[in-house]
C-alpha positions in Angstrom: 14.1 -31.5 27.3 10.6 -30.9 28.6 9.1 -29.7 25.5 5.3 -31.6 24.9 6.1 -34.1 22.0 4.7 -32.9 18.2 4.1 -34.6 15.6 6.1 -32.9 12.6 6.2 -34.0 9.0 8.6 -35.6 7.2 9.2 -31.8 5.7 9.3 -30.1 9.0 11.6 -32.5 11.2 14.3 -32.1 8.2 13.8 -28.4 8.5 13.9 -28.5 12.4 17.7 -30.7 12.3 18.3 -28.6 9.7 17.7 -25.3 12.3 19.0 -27.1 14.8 22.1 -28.2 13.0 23.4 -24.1 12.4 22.4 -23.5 16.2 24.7 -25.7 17.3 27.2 -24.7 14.8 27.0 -20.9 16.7 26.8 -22.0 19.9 23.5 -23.3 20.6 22.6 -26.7 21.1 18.6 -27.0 21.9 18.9 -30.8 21.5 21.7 -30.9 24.6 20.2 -27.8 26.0 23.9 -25.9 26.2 24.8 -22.5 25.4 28.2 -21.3 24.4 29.4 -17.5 24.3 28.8 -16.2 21.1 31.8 -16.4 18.8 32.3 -13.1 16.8 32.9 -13.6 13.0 30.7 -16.3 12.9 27.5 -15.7 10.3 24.8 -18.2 9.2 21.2 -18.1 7.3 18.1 -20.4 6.2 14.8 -19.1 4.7 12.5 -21.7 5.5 9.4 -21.9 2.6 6.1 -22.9 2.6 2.7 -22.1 1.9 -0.2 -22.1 3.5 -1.0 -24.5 5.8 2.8 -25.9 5.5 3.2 -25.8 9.0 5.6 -22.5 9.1 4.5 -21.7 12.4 4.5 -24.5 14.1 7.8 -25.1 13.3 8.6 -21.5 14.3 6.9 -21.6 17.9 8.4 -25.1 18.5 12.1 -23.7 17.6 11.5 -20.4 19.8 10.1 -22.7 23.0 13.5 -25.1 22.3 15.8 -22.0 22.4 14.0 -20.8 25.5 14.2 -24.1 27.5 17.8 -24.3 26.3 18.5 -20.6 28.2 18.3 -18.2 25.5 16.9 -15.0 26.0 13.8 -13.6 24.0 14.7 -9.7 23.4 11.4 -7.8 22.6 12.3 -4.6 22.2 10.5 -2.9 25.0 13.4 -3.4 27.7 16.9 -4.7 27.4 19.1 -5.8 30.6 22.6 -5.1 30.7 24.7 -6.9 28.3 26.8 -10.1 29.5 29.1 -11.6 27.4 28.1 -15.4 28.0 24.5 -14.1 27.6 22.5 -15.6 24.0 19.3 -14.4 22.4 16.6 -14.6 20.6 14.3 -11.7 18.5 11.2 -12.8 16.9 10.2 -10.7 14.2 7.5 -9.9 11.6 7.9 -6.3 9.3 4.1 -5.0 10.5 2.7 -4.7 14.4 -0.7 -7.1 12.8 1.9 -9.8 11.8 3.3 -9.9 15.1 0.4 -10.3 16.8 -0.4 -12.6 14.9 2.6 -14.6 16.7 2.0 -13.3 19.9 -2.2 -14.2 20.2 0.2 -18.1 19.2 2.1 -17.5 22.2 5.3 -16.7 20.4 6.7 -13.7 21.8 7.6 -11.2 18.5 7.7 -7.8 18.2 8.6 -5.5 14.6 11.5 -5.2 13.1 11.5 -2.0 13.9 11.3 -2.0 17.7 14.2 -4.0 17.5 15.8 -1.6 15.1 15.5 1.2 17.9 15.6 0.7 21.1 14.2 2.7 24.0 16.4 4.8 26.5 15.2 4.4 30.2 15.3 6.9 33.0 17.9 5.4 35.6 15.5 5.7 38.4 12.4 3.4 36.5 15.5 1.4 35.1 15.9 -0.2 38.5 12.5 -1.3 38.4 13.0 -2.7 35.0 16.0 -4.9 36.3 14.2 -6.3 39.6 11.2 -7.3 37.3 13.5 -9.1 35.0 15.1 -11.0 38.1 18.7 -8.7 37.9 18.1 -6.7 40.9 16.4 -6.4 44.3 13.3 -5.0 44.9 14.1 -0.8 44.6 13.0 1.5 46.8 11.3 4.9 44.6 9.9 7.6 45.6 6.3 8.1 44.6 5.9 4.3 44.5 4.6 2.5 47.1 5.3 -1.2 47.5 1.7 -2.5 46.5 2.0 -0.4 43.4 5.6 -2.1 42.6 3.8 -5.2 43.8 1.3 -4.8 41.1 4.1 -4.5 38.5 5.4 -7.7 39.3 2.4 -9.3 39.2 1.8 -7.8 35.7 5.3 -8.5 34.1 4.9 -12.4 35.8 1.8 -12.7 33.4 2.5 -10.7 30.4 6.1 -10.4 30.7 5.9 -6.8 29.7 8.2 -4.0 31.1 6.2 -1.0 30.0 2.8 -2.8 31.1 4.3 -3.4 34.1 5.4 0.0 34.5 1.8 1.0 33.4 0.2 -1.0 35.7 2.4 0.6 38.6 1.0 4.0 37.7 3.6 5.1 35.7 3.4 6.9 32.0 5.6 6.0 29.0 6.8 9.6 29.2 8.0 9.4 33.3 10.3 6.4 32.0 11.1 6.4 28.6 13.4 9.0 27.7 14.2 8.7 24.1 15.1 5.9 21.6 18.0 5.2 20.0 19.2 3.5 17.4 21.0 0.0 18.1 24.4 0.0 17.4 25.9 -3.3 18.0 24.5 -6.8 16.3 22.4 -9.4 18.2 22.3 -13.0 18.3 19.9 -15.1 16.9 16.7 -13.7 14.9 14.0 -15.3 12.8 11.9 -13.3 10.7 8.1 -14.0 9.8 6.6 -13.0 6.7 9.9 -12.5 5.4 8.2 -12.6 1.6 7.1 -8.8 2.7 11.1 -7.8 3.2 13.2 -6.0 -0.1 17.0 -6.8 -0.7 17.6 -3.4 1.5 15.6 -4.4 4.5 17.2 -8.4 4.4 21.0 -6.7 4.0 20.0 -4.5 7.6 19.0 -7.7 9.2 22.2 -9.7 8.3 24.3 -6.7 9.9 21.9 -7.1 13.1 22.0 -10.5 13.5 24.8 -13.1 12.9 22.7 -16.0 12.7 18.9 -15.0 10.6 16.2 -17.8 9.9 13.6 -16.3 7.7 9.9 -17.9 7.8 7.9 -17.0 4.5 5.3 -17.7 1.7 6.7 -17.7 -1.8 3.2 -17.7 -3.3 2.2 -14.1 -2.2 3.2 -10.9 -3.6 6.5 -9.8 -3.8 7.2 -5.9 -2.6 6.3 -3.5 -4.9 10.1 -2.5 -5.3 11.4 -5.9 -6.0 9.8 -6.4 -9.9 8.0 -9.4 -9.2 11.0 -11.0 -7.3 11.8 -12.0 -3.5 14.2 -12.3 -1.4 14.3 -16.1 -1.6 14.7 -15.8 -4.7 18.2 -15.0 -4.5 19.4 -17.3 -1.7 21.7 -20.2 -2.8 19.8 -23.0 -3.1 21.3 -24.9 -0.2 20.3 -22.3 2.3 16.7 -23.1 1.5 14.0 -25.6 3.3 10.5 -25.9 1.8 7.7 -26.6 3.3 4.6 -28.5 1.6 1.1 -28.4 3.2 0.3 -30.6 6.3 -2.8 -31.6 6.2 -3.6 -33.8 9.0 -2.8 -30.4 10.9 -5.3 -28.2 8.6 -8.6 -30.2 9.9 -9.6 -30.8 5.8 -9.6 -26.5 5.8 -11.5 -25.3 2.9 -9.8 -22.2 2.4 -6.3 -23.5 2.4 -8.0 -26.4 0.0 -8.9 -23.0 -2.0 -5.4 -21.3 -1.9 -3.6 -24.6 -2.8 -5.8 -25.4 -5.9 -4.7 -21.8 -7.1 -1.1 -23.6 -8.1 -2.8 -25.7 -10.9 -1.4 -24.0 -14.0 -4.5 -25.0 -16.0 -7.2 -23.3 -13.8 -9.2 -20.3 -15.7 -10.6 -17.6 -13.3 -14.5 -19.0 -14.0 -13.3 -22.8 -13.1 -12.0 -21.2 -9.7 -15.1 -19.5 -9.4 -17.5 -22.3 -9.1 -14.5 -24.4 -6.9 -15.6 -21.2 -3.9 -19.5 -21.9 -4.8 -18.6 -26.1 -4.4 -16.8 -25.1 -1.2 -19.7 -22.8 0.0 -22.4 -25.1 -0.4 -20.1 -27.9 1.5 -18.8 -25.9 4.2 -20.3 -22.7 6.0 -16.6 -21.6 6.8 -16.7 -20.3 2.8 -19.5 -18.1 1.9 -20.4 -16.5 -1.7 -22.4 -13.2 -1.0 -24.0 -10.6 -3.5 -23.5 -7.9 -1.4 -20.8 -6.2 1.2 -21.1 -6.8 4.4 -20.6 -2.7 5.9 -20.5 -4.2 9.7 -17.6 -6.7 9.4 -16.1 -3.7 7.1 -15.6 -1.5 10.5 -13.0 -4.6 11.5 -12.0 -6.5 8.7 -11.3 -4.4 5.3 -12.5 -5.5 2.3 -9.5 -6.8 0.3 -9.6 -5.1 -3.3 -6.8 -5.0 -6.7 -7.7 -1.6 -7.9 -7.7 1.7 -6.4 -10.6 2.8 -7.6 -12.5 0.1 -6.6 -11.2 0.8 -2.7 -11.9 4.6 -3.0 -15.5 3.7 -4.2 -16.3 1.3 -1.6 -15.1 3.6 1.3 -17.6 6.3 0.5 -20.3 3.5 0.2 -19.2 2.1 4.2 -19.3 5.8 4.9 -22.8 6.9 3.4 -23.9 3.7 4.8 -23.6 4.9 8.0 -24.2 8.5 8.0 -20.8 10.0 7.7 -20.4 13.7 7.6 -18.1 14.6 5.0 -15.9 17.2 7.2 -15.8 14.6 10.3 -14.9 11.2 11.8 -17.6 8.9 13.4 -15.9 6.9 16.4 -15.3 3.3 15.4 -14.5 4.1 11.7 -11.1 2.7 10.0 -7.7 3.7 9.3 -4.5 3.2 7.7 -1.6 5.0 8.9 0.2 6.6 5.9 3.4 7.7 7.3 4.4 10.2 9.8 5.0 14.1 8.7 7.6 15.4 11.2 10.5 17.2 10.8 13.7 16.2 11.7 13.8 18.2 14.9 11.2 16.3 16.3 12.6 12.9 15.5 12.4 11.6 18.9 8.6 12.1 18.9 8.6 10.1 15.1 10.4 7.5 17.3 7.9 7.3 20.1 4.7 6.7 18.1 6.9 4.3 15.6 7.5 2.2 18.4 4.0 2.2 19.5 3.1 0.7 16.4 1.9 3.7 14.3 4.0 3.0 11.7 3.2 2.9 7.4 0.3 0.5 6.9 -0.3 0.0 10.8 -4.6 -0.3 10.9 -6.4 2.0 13.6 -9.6 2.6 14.4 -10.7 6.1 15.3 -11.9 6.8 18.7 -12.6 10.4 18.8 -10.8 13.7 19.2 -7.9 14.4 21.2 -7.9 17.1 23.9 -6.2 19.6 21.8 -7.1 20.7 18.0 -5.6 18.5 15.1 -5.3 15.5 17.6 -7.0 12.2 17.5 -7.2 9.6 19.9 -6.3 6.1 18.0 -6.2 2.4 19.0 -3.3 0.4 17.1 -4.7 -2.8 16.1 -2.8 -5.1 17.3 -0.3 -2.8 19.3 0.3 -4.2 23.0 -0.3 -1.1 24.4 -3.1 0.2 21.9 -4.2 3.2 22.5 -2.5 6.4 22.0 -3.2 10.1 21.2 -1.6 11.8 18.0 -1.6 14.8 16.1 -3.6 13.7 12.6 -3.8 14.6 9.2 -6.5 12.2 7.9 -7.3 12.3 4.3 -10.4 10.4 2.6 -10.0 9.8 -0.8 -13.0 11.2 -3.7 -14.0 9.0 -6.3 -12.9 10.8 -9.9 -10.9 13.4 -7.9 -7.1 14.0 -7.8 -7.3 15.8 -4.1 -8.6 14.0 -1.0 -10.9 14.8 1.3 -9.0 16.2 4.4 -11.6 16.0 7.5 -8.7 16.8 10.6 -5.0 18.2 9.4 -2.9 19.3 12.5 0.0 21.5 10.1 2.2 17.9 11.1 1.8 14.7 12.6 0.5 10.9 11.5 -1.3 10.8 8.3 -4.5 8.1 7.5 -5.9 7.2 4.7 -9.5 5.4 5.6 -9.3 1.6 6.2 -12.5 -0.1 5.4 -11.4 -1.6 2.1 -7.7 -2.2 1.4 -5.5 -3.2 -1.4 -4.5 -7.0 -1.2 -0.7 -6.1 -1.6 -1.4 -3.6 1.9 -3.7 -6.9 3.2 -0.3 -9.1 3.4 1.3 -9.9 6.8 -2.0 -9.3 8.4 -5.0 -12.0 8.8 -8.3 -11.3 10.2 -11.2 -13.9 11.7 -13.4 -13.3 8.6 -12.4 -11.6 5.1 -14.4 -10.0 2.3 -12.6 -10.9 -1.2 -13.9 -8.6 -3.8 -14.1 -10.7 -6.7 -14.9 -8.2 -9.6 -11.2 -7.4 -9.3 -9.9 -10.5 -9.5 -11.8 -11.0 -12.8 -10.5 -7.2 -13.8 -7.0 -8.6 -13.0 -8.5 -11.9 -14.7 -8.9 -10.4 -18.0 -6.1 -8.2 -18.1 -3.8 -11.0 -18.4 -0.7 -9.9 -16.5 2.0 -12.0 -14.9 4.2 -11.5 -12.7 7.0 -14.0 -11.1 5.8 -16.4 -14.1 2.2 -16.8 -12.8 -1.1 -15.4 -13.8 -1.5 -11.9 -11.2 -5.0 -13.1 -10.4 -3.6 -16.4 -8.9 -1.2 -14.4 -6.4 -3.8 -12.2 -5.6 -6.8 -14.0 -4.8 -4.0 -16.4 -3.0 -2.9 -13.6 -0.7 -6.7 -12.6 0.2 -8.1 -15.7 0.8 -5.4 -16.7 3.0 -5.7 -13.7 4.9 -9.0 -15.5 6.3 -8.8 -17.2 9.4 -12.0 -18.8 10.2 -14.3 -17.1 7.4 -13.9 -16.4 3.7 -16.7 -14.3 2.2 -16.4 -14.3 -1.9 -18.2 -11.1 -2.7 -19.4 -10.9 -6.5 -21.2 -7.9 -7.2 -20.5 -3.7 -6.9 -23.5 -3.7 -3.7 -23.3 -3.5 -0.2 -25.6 -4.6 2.4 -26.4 -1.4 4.8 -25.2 -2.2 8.3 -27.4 -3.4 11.1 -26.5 -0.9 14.0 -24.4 2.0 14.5 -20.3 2.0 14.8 -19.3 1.7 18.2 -15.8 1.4 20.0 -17.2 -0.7 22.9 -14.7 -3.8 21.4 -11.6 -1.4 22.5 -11.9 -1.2 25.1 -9.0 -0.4 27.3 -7.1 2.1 29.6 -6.4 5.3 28.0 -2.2 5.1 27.0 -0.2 6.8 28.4 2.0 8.4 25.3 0.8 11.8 23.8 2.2 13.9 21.0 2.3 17.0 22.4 1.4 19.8 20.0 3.5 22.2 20.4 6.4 19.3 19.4 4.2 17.5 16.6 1.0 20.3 15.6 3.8 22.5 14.2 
């Protein structure tokens, strides 16, 4: 093995033999580095626990790099050779585009569930482009491509491993090579699952049937799904098929937030004593801040992570009077949450296409203008790998005190929004951000109305889930007031080449 030496806890190394141990019993020795055909019939699964700062994904990239050096093959989702029998893989996934790229900005190379779910049908022509860039073929010979343009594939795919981007970069559009997607009819091999916490008995059940052997990576400390009353998945594994995972904190650099997050587990802290443990922090470390007011610039970005409804609804119209927001229009650089996609079934392939582009329920988008035809917006997908995208839009902007939204663009079908500059925390999971407003009158609302759920106080699993959302920066916001912004929005962070994939509106307007 090759792989750079690293350090694991005691925790982590039994997890990793542990791993290592079922590979081998399917096949897959990454200790020996030797791969066996896959042997049908054969079925295995851990959930590996842990909180924050446990060392989760660590222990997850280390696995994927040992599978890799050991020959198995990482299946994104974006391209798919032809199948050999002797052939093993790997998927890496998380159930929202944000959480995998959270992986992928680590160098882990995941994709959603639901790429891998359906997969996309290529035109035979670009397909033999496909297999020379994934060293299966020679260099083809196409017409309309000249060899520098095929050149500047290969050059692409060689640094970002990417079959569409490579495609892209030759000059090609999504809709000259994809055709269609399907849905994926026979199993994989090998997949792990991040932020499996997020997943419902349903979901977990699909995955089994997709793949034979399933490692799934998660935090029992957040929120469980709404649909699960209080309960997750792990919850319901036998207890042998479990590792946890405690906090490593020679790896955590003495971080204040996770120092937060983990004193949230002492059964005898009151909301107030919390309190003044983020004002001890704050006056320690500049990493944790306690502010009197919203910040409205970071909330173009970052969303500010509410409990209530109301209290998201109310702040959204304050971001948007802040900066001069007409109430019939979008301002380019403003916030969204994608809400679903209205289509009917006769335009399922289209649902398909943006799906796998990442505009999927709870994806966050920023607004970049209008589209070329009416009802359409042009969108960047936060954390998408090929971000940007037009679409035909139904946006809807909740009113404070009112039972009908606000509906500034409806196309008759297409992707609906909901505004994005303050979220619910339950929305907030999966997804972490460089610097994060917690709104802390809620958790005192939640506080005072005493509820539990999964045998612990709901304010502890909230404010556990928001704070850990926070990379680098944790902003404790304690009163209903928000700073005005200092300049205008702007989109000039997107920036990127216009994508290539348009809803066309006589298929999605209609």
């Amino acid at each position: 093995m090759t792989l750079p030496a690293v350090t694991y806890s005691e925790d982590q190394a039994e997890a990793h033999d542990r791993v290592a141990e079922m590979l081998r019993a399917v096949g897959v020795d990454i200790d020996g580095g030797r791969l066996s055909p896959r042997a049908d019939g054969k079925e295995a699964l851990l959930a590996v626990t842990g909180k924050a700062g446990s060392g989760k994904t660590l222990l997850l990239s280390r696995l994927v790099a040992a599978l890799v050096e050991a020959g198995v093959e990482t299946v994104s989702g974006d391209y798919e050779g032809r199948r050999r029998r002797d052939r093993r893989t790997l998927a890496v996934l998380a159930p929202t585009n944000k959480a995998a790229s959270v992986l992928r900005q680590r160098g882990v190379p995941a994709t959603t569930i639901h790429r891998i779910i359906y997969t996309p049908v290529y035109d035979p022509e670009y397909e033999k482009i496909a297999e020379w860039l994934a060293g299966n073929g020679e260099k083809p010979e196409i017409e309309g491509l000249t060899d520098v343009a095929l050149d500047r594939a290969l050059a692409f795919y060689r640094t970002h491993s990417s079959i569409p981007g490579a495609l892209a970069a030759a000059g090609l559009r999504g809709s000259d090579f994809i055709k269609g997607w399907k849905r994926r009819e026979e199993p994989l091999d090998i997949g792990f699952v991040d932020e499996a916490s997020m997943l419902d008995a349903r979901q977990v059940e699909d995955l089994k049937e997709l793949f034979p052997t399933l490692v799934l990576f998660g935090d029992p400390a957040q929120l469980a799904p709404v649909n699960q009353s209080g309960q997750m998945v792990f919850d319901t594994l036998p207890q042998p098929t479990l590792l946890t995972l405690h906090r490593v904190h020679r790896q955590q650099d003495d971080n204040p937030i996770l120092d937060l997050a983990h004193a949230l587990s002492d059964p005898a802290l009151e909301f107030e004593a919390f309190e003044r443990l983020v004002e001890q922090a704050a006056a320690r470390d500049p990493r944790v801040e306690v502010a009197g007011r919203v910040d409205a610039d970071l909330m173009a970005r970052s969303p500010v992570l509410v409990w209530r409804n109301a209290t998201r609804i109310r702040l959204i119209h304050a971001f948007r009077r802040a900066h001069d927001a007409p109430e019939d229009a979008l301002l380019p650089g403003e916030p969204l949450i994608c809400d679903g996609i209205e289509l009917p079934l006769k335009h399922r392939k289209k649902r398909l296409d943006l799906e796998a582009r990442g505009l999927i329920k709870g994806a966050q988008v920023i607004y970049l203008g209008p589209g070329r035809k009416p009802g359409f917006s042009r969108l960047h997908v936060i954390g998408a790998e090929d971000p940007q995208l037009s679409a035909a839009s139904i946006v809807k902007i909740e009113m404070p005190d009112e039972e009908e939204p606000m509906i500034p663009y409806a196309a008759h079908m297409g992707a609906t929004f909901l505004h994005g500059a303050a979220v619910t925390i339950h929305k907030a999971q999966g997804s972490q951000w460089e610097a994060v407003q917690v709104f802390s009158p809620d958790l005192y609302a939640a506080a005072r109305a005493g509820r539990v759920e999964a045998g612990q106080p709901l304010w502890k699993r909230l404010a556990y889930v928001a704070i850990t959302r926070a990379e680098h920066r944790l902003i404790w916001v304690t009163r209903y007031r928000l700073a005005r912004p200092t300049g205008a929005l702007s989109t000039a962070d997107l920036a990127a080449p216009p994508a290539p994939l348009t809803l066309a509106p006589e298929e999605g307007a209609r």
